[in-house]
C-alpha positions in Angstrom: -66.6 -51.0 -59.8 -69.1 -53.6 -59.6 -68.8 -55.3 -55.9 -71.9 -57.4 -56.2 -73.9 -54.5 -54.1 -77.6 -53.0 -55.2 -77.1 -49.3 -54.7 -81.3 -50.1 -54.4 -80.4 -51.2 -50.7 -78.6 -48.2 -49.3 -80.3 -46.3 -46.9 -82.0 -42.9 -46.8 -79.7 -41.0 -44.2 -80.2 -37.7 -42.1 -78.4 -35.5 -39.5 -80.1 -33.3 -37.1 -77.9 -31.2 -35.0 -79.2 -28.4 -32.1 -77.5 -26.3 -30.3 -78.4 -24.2 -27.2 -77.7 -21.0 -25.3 -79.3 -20.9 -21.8 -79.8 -17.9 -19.4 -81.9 -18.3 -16.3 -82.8 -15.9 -13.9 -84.8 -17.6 -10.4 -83.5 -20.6 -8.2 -81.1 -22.6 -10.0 -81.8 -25.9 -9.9 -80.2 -29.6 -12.1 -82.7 -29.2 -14.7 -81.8 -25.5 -16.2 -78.2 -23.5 -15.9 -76.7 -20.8 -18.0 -74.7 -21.4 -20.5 -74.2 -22.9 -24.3 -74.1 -26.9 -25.1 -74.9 -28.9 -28.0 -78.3 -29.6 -27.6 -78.3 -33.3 -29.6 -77.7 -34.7 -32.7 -79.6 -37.2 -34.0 -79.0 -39.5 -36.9 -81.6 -41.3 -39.3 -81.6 -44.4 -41.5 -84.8 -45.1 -43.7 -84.6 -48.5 -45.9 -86.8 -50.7 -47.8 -85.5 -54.2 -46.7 -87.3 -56.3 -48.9 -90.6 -56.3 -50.3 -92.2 -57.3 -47.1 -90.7 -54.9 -44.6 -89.0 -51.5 -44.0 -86.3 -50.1 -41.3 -86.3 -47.0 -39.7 -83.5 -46.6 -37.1 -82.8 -43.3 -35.2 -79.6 -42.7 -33.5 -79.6 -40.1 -30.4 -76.3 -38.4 -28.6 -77.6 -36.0 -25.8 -75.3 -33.3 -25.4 -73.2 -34.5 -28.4 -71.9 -37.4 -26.4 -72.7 -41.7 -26.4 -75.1 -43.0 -28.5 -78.2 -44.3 -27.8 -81.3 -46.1 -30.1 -84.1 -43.3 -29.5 -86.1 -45.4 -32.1 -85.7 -48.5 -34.5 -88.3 -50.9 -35.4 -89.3 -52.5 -38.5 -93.0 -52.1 -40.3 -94.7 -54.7 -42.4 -94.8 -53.5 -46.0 -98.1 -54.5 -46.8 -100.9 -53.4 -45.3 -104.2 -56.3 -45.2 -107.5 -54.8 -44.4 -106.2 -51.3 -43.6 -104.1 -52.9 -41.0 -100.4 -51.8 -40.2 -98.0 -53.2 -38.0 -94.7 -52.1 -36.6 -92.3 -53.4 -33.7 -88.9 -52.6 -32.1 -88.2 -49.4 -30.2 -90.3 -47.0 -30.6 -92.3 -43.7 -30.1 -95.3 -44.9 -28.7 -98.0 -42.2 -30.1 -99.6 -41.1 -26.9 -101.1 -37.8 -27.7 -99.5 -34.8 -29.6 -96.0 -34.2 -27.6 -94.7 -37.7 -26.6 -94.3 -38.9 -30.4 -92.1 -35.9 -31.7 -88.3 -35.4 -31.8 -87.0 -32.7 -29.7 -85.8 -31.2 -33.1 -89.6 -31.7 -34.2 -91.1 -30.0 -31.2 -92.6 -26.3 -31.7 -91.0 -25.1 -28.5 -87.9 -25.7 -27.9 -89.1 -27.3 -24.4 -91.7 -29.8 -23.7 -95.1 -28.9 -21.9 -94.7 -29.0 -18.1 -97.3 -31.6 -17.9 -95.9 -34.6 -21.0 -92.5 -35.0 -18.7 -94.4 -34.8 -15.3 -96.9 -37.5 -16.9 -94.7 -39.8 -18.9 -90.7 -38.7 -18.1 -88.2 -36.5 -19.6 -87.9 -39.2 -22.0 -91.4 -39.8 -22.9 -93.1 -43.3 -23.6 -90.9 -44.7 -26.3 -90.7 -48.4 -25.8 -89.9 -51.9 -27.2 -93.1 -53.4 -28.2 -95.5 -54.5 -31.3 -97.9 -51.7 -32.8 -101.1 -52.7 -34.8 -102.8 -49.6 -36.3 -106.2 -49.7 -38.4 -107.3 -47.1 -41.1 -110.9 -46.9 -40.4 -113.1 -47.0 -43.3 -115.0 -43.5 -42.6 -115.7 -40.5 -45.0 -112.6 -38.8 -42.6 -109.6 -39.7 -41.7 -109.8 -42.2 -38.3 -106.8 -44.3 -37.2 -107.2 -47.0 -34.2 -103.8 -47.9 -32.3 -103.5 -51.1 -30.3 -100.0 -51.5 -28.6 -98.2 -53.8 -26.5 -95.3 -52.6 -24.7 -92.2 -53.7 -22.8 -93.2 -51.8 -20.0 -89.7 -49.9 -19.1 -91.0 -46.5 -18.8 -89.9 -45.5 -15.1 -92.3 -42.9 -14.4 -95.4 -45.5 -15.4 -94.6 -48.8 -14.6 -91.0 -50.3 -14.5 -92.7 -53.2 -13.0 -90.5 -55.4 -11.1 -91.7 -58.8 -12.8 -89.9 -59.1 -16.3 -93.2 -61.0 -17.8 -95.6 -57.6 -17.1 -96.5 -55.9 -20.0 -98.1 -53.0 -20.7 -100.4 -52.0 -22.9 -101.1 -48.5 -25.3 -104.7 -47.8 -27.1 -105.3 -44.4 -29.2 -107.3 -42.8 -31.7 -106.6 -39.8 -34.0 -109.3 -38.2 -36.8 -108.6 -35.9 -39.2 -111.3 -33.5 -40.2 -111.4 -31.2 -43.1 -113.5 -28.2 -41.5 -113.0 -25.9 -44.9 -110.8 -25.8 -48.1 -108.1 -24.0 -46.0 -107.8 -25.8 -42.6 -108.1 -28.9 -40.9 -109.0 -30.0 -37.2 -107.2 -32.8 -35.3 -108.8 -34.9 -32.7 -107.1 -37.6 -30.5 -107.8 -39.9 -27.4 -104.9 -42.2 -25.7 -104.5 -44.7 -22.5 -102.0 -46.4 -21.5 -102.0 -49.0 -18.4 -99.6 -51.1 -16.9 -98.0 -52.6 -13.4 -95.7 -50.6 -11.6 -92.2 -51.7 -9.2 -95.3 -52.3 -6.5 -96.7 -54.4 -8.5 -100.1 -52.2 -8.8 -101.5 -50.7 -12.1 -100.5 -46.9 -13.2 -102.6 -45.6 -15.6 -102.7 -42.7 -18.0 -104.8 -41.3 -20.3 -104.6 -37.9 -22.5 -107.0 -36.2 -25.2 -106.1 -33.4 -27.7 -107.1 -31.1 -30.3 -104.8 -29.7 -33.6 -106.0 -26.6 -35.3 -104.1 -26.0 -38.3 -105.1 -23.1 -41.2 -103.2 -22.5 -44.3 -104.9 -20.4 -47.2 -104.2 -21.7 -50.0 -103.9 -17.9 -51.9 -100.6 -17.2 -49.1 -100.0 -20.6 -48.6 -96.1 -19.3 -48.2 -96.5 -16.6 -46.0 -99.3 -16.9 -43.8 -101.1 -19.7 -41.2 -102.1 -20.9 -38.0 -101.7 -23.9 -35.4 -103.5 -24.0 -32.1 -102.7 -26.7 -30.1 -104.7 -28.0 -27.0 -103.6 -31.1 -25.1 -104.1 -32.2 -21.3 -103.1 -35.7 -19.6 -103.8 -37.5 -16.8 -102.0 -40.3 -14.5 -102.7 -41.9 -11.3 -99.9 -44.3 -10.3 -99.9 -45.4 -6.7 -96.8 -44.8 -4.8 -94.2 -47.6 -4.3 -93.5 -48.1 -0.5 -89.7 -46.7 -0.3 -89.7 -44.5 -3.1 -88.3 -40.7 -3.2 -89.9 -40.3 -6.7 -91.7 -37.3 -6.8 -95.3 -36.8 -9.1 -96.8 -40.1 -7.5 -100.6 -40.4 -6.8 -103.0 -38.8 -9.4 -101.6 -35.8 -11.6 -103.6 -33.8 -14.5 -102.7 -31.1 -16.7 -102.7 -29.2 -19.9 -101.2 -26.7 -22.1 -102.3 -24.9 -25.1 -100.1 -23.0 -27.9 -101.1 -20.8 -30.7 -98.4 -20.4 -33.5 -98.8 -17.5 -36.3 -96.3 -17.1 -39.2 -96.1 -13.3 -39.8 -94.0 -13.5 -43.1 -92.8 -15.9 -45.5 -89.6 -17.0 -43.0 -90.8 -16.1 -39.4 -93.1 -17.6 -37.3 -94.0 -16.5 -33.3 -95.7 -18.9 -31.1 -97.3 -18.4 -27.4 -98.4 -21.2 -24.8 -99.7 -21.5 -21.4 -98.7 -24.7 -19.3 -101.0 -25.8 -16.2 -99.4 -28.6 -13.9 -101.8 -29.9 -11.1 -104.8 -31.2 -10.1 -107.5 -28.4 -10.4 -107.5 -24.3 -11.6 -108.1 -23.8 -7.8 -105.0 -25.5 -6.5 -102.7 -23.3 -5.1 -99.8 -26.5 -5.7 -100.1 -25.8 -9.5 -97.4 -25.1 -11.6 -98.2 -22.3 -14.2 -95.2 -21.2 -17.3 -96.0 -18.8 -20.2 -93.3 -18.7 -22.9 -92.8 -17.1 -26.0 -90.9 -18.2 -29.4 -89.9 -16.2 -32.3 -88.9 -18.4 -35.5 -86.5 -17.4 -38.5 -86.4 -20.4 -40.9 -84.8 -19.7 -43.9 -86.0 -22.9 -45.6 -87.1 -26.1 -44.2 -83.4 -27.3 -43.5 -82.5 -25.0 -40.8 -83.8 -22.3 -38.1 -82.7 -20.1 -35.7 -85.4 -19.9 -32.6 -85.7 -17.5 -29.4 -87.3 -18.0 -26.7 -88.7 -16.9 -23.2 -90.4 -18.7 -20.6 -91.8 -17.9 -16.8 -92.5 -20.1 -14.8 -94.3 -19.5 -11.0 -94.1 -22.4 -8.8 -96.5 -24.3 -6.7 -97.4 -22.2 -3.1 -96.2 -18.7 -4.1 -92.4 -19.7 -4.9 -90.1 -17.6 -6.8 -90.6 -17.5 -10.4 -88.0 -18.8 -12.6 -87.5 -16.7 -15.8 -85.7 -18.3 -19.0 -84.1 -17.5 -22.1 -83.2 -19.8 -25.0 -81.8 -19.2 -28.1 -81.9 -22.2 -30.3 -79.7 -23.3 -33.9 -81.3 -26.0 -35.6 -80.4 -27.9 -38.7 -80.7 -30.8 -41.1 
């Protein structure tokens, strides 16, 4: 039936749905319990609008219940001078772990130090993005962002008219025919409920190694990323992580066989390797991914608390589809 309607305008449309079993051994506490939820489900939308500009909207429900817009922001079609420009809601890309989807990420936890730095939420904001391919022999992208300012671990400052304000930089280097390094550098700056400027800043490094003779069954990430945050504390507050904060993490992944993957990482939360405060976690994840759709994932994690504390040991055990 011909209702008027270009099938060239419907949209591109996904599901993502994760679901998690949970069993944790070491003080409870809000953040981790035992038991089996549905992780999230996330929905995506991908349209050309017209020739000058193209939607991408992404739908979250955490826990499989409301509905909220994790990202959706339009970006200007064509692209003047190796210039690009997005804005609306989005994933502000501040080093490796802040820009991915929890579906996306290789653990099925974030680093200690990305939510201690930037939230549980990470630094996805309402704002206009201006990005500019370099014109080097390698691959160089400059970022320029301008941001609502609403992350509450940052800024949340109490004057509507403060913005603040995202810079980056990510290369891509071809080392040999058969991997590929990854270099980045971000800061972001902004006022705070005080009124005084947080800061943070974060640098990282992407390993990645596929031959291309076993291209199917065999390569390697290595993934090295630390952040840093000073944000003066707000008279009143109860909010925890205020003053100056630093750490890192580092993962190496290996797939073993065509369909299974195991991955290792090391998380350091502090301010220096001396501090006896720090907050140290070692995990470990096994991967079966039948094909690029779906995966089951298992995982372990300890973690040892700042001063001497119990440790708390985790297990996860992950479905993940498309």
């Amino acid at each position: 039936v011909n209702n008027g309607y270009s099938n060239v305008f419907n949209p591109a449309m996904s599901i993502n749905g994760l679901f998690l079993g949970t069993a944790l051994s070491g003080p409870e506490s809000e953040e981790a319990s035992t038991g089996l939820k549905v992780q999230e489900v996330e929905l995506q939308f991908i349209t050309n609008v017209d020739p000058y500009f193209s939607a991408n909207l992404i739908l979250a429900m955490e826990g499989g219940e409301g509905l909220e817009v994790e990202e959706g922001f339009l970006q200007v079609t064509p692209q003047p001078a190796n210039l690009s420009f997005r804005f609306g809601k989005m994933k502000v890309p501040f080093g490796r772990e802040n820009y991915l989807h929890t579906h996306a990420l290789p653990f099925i936890d974030k680093s200690l130090v990305s939510p201690a730095v930037l939230g549980e939420e990470g630094l996805g904001e309402v704002g206009l993005e201006v990005s500019w391919l370099a014109p080097l022999p390698f691959y160089s992208l400059v970022y320029a962002s301008a941001l609502n300012g609403d992350n509450e671990n940052l800024f949340n400052s109490a004057q509507g008219k403060d913005l603040a304000y995202f810079g980056g930089l990510k290369s891509l280097f071809d080392l040999t025919d058969d991997s590929t390094l990854e270099a980045g550098l971000s800061y972001a700056a902004g006022k705070n409920s005080d009124d005084k400027v947080s800061q943070a800043a974060g640098a990282h490094l992407i390993y990645k190694w596929k031959p291309a003779r076993t291209s199917t069954s065999r390569s390697a990430v290595a993934v090295l990323e630390a952040l840093y945050s000073d944000r003066p504390e707000v008279e009143g507050s109860e909010a925890e992580l205020q003053g100056k904060l630093a750490g890192a993490y580092g993962s190496l992944q290996w797939q073993l066989a065509r369909r299974w993957y195991v991955a290792g990482r090391f998380d350091y939360l502090g301010l220096n390797l001396a501090s006896s405060e720090a907050t140290k976690r070692e995990s470990v994840i096994f991967t079966l991914a039948p094909t690029e759709f779906s995966a089951l994932r298992l995982q372990g994690s300890a973690t040892q608390p700042p001063e001497g504390g119990d440790p708390v040991y985790e297990a996860f055990f992950q479905v993940n589809f498309t």
